[in-house]
C-alpha positions in Angstrom: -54.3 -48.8 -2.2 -55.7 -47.1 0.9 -58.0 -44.3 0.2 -56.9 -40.6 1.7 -59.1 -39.7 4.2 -59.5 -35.7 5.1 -61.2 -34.2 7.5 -64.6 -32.2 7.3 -62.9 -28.8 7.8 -59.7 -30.1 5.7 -62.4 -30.6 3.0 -64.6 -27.6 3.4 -61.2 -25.3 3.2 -59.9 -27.3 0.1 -63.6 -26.9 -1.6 -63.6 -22.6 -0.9 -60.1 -22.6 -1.7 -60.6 -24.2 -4.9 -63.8 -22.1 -5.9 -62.2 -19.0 -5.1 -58.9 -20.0 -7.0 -61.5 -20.5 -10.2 -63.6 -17.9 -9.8 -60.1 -15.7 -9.5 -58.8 -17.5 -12.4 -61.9 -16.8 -14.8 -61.6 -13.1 -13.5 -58.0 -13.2 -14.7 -58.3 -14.4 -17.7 -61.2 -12.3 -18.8 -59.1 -9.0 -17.4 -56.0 -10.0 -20.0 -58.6 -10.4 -22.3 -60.7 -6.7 -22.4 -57.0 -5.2 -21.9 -55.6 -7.1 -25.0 -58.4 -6.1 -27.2 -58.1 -2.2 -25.5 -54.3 -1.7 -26.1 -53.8 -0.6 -30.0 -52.7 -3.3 -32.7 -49.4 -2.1 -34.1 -50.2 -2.1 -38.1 -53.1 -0.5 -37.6 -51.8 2.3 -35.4 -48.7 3.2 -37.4 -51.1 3.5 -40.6 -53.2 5.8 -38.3 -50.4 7.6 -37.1 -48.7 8.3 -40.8 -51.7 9.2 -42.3 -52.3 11.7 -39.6 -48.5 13.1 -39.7 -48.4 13.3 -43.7 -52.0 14.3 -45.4 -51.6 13.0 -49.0 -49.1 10.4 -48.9 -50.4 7.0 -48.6 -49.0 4.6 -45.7 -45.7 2.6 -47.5 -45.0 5.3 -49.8 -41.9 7.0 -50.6 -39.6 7.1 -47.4 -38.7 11.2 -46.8 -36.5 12.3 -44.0 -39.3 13.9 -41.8 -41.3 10.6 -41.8 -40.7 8.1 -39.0 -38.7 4.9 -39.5 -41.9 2.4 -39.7 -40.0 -0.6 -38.5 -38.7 1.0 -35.5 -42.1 2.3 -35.0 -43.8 -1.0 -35.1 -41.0 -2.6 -32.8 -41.7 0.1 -30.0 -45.5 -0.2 -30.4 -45.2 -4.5 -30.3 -42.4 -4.2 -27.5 -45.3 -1.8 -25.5 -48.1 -4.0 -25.4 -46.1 -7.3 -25.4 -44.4 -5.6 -21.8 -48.1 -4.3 -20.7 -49.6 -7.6 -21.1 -47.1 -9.4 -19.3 -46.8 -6.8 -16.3 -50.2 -6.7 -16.1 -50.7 -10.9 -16.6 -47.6 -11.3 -13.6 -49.1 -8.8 -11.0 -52.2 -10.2 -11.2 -51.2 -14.0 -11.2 -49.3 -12.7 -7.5 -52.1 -10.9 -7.0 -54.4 -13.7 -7.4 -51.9 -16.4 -5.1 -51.7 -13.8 -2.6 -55.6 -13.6 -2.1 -56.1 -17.1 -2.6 -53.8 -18.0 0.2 -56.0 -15.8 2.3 -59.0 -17.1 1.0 -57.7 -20.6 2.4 -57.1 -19.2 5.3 -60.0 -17.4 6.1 -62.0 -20.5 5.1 -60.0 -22.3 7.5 -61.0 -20.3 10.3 -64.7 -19.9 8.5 -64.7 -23.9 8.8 -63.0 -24.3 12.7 -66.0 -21.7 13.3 -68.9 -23.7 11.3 -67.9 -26.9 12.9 -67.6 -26.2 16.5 -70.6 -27.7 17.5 -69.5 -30.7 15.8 -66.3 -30.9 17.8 -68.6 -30.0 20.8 -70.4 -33.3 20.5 -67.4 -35.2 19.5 -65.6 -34.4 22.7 -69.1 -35.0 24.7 -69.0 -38.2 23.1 -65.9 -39.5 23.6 -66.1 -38.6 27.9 -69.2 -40.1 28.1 -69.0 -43.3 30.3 -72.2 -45.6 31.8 -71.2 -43.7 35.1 -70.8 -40.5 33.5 -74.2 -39.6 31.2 -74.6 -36.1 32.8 -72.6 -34.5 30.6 -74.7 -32.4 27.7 -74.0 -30.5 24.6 -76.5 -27.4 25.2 -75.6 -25.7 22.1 -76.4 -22.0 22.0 -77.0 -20.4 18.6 -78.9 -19.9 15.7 -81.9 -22.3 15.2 -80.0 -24.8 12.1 -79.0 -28.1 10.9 -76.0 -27.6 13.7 -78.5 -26.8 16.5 -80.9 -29.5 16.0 -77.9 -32.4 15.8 -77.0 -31.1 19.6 -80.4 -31.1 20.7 -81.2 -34.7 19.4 -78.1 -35.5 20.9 -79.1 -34.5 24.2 -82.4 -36.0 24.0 -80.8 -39.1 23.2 -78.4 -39.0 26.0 -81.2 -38.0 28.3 -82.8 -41.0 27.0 -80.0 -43.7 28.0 -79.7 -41.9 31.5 -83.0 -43.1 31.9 -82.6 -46.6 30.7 -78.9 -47.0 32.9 -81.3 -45.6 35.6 -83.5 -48.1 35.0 -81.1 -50.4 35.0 -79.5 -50.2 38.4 -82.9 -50.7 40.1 -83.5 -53.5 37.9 -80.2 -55.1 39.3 -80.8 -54.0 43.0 -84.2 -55.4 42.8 -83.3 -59.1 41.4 -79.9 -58.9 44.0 -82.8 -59.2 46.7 -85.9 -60.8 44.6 -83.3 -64.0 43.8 -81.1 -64.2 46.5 -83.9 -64.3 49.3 -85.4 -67.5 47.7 -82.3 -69.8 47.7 -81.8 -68.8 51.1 -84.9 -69.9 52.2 -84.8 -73.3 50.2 -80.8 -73.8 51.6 -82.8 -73.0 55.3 -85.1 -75.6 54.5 -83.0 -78.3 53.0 -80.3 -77.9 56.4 -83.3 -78.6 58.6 -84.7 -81.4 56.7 -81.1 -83.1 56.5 -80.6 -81.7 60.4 -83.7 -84.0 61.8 -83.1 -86.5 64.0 -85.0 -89.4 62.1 -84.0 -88.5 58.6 -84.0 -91.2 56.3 -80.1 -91.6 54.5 -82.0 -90.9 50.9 -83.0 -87.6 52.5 -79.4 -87.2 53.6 -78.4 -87.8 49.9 -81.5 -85.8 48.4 -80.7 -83.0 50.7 -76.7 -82.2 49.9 -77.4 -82.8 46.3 -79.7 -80.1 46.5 -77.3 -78.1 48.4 -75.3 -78.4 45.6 -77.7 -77.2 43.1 -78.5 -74.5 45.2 -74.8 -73.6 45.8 -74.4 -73.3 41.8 -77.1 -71.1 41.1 -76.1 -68.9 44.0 -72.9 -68.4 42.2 -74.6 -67.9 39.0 -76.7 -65.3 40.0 -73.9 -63.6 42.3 -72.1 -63.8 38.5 -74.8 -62.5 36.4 -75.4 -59.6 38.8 -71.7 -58.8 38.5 -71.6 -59.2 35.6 -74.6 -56.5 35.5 -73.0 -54.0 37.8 -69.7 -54.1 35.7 -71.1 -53.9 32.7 -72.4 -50.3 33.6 -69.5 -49.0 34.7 -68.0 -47.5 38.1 -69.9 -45.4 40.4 -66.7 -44.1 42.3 -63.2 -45.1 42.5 -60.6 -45.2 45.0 -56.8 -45.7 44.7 -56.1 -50.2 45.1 -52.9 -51.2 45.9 -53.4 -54.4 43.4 -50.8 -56.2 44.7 -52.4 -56.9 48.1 -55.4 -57.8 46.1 -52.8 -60.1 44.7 -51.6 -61.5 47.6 -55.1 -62.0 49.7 -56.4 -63.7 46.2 -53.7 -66.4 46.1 -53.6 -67.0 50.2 -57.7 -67.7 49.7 -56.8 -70.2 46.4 -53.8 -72.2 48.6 -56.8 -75.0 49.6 -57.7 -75.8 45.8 -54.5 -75.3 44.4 -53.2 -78.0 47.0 -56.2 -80.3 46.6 -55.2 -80.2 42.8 -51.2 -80.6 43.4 -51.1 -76.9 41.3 -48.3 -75.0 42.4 -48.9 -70.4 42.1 -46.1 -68.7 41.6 -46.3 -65.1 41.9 -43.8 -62.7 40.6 -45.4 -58.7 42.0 -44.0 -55.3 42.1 -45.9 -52.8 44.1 -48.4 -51.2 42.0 -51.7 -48.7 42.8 -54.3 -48.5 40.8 -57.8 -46.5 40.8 -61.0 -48.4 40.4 -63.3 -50.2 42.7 -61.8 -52.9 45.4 -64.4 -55.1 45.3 -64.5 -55.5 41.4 -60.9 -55.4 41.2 -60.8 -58.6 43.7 -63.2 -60.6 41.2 -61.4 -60.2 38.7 -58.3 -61.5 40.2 -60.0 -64.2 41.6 -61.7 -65.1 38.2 -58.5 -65.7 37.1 -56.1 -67.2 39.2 -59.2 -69.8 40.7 -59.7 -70.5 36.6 -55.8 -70.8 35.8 -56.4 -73.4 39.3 -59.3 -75.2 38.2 -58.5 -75.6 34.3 -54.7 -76.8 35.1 -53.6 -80.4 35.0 -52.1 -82.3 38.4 -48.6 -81.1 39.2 -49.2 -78.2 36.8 -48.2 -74.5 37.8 -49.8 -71.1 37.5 -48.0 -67.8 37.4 -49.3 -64.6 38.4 -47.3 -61.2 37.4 -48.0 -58.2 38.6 -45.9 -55.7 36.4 -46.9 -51.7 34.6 -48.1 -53.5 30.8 -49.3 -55.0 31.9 -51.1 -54.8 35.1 -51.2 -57.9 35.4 -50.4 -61.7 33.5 -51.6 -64.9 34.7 -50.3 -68.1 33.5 -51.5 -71.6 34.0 -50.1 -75.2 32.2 -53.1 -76.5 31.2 -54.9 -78.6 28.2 -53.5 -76.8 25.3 -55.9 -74.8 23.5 -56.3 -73.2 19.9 -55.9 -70.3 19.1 -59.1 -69.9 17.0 -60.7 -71.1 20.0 -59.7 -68.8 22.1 -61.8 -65.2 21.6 -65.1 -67.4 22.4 -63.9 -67.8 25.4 -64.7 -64.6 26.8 -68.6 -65.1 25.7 -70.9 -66.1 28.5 -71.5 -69.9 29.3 -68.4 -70.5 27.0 -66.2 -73.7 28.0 -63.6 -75.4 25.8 -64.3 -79.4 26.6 -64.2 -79.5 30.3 -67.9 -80.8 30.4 -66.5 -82.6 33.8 -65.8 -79.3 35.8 -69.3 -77.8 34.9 -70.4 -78.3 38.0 -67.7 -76.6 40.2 -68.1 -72.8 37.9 -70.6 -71.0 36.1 -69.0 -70.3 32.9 -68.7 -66.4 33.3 -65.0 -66.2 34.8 -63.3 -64.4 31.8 -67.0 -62.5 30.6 -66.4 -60.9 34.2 -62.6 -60.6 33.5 -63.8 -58.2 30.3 -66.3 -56.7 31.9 -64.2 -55.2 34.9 -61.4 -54.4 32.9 -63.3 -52.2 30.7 -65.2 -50.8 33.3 -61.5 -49.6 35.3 -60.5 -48.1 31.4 -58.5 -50.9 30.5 -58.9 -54.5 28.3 -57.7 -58.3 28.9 -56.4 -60.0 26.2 -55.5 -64.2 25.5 -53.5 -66.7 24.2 -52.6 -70.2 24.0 -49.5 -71.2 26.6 -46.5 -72.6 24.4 -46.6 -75.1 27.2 -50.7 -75.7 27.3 -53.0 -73.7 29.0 -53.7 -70.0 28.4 -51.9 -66.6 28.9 -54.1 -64.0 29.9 -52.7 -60.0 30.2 -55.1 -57.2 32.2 -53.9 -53.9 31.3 -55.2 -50.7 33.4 -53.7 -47.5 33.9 -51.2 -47.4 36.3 -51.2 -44.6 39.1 -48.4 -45.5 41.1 -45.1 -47.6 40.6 -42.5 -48.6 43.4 -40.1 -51.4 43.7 -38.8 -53.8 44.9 -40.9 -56.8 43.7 -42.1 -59.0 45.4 -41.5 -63.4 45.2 -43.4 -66.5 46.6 -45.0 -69.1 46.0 -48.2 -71.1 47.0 -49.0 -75.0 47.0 
């Protein structure tokens, strides 16, 4: 059974309501109480009563004409305090709802006022971004519990500016610190092969080389993307994301057609806000992976509709489904030991990456036909028709 789950101020009302309803309760019950010991017992007040109207006669004597009637007497008296303690026992059980309901109340507001700061850092929490840690709490009022939580939540965030700070020189620093030294080595290795009396096992030395240094370009142009996506956007810009589309699949028409891989692409005009450049890798990631993990005469379809964004299908080596969520982990292949060499194993890490850094998420699943169906889904800023047919390969 799933357990009920209330809210701080739901419970902090429900807890003064309750108290209150008690403590008027108790108060209730000890007010009928001193008034039904106050108000006179009827046997004992008639007996006072006829002793005091007839000096002499003793109470249940002889009846005479100018006593009272006893029996009527006691029926007024029982009728009298039976009405008092129930008028009184009624107005004060209304009574008593009518001030608890404004109790409830009143501790309603009490609790929206007590927890402010709470929903202060709540809503500072949840429009923080890695491109947005500017934002601070700096709660004014009394020095409490309250006031130290949003100070050490703005030390904190204060804290991981500094380290997203640190960050972004770290990754500007190893952009240049890496890249400059594989482009000195490719110098190197083109003039060595280049020279007019080099041997053929330089030849092959050399553009075996060239490959190695070719891969670990990409993997560091990966891993640095990787870096920059990972901490978010520093501006964005409206992309029409089906000319990013359309420029991907032109650039993929050479591989596709080396690997007899037909693209299909289905678009409708969409505009979306985010970074260009980012936007482009991650369409590239995946149409060049639906390319290069497809089988010979195999197809790939890319969609570009409003959920989502965008789908991308290829006909490849069918694949589990349990298999499939390691696949966005860095470095994580399923069996194609034989295409290590032509990617670096981050394609869908960098597919996750940008999509959450644009506010949206990419999700997977194994192709009824083979292969793998990946959806994109970011917000959508701008819809037109008509779509938009071809095909490429």
């Amino acid at each position: 059974m799933r357990e009920l789950r209330l809210s701080v101020r739901t419970r902090l009302t429900a807890w003064y309501g309750g108290l209150f309803a008690l403590a008027g309760s108790a108060l209730l019950l000890t007010n009928y109480l001193l008034v039904a010991a106050t108000l006179p017992d009827p046997d004992n007040f008639l007996a006072v009563r006829a002793a005091e109207a007839l000096p002499g006669y003793p109470v249940g004597g002889p009846t005479y004409p100018e006593r009272t009637d006893t029996s009527t007497a006691l029926t007024t008296v029982e009728d009298y305090r039976e009405s008092a303690l129930s008028t009184l026992l009624v107005q004060s059980a209304v009574a008593l709802v009518i001030t608890v309901v404004l109790a409830v109340w009143l501790g309603w507001l009490m609790a929206s006022r007590v927890l402010q700061p709470l929903h202060s850092i709540t809503n500072t929490a949840h429009q923080l971004g890695a491109d947005n840690l500017g934002r601070r709490i700096n709660h004014e009022g009394p020095d409490d519990e309250l006031k130290d939580l949003a100070d050490t939540f703005d030390g904190m965030l204060d804290r991981l500016a500094g380290a997203f700070d640190s960050q972004k020189r770290f990754v500007a620093n190893a952009s240049h610190e890496l890249r400059t030294p594989l482009a000195v080595q490719r110098t190197l290795i083109e003039v060595a092969m280049g020279a007019p009396d080099a041997p053929p096992e330089l030849t092959r030395l050399g553009t075996h080389l060239l490959g190695t240094n070719e891969r670990s370009e990409r993997l560091i142009d990966g891993l640095l993307l990787l870096a920059r996506s990972d901490r978010g956007l520093s501006s964005r810009e409206p992309v029409r994301l089906h000319e990013v589309v359309a420029d991907v699949v032109a650039t993929c028409a050479e591989p596709a057609s080396s690997r007899h891989v037909r693209v299909l692409v289905s678009s409708a005009r969409r505009v979306v806000t985010g970074d260009p450049v980012l936007l482009s890798h991650l369409v590239s990631n995946l149409v060049r992976n639906a390319i290069l993990y497809n089988k010979p005469g195999g197809t790939v379809r890319v969609e570009i509709g409003s959920e989502p964004a965008l789908r991308v299908v290829n006909t490849g080596e069918p694949i589990p489904a349990e298999v499939v969520p390691g696949l966005f982990e860095p470095f994580r292949r399923y069996r194609t030991e034989r295409l290590a060499a032509e990617g670096t194993g981050l394609g869908l890490s960098l597919v996750r990456s940008i999509a959450a850094a644009h506010d949206g998420s990419v999700t997977a699943r194994p192709n009824s036909g083979g292969g793998l169906l990946l959806e994109v889904n970011l917000p959508v800023t701008d819809v037109r028709v008509p779509p938009i047919y071809g095909k490429i390969g």
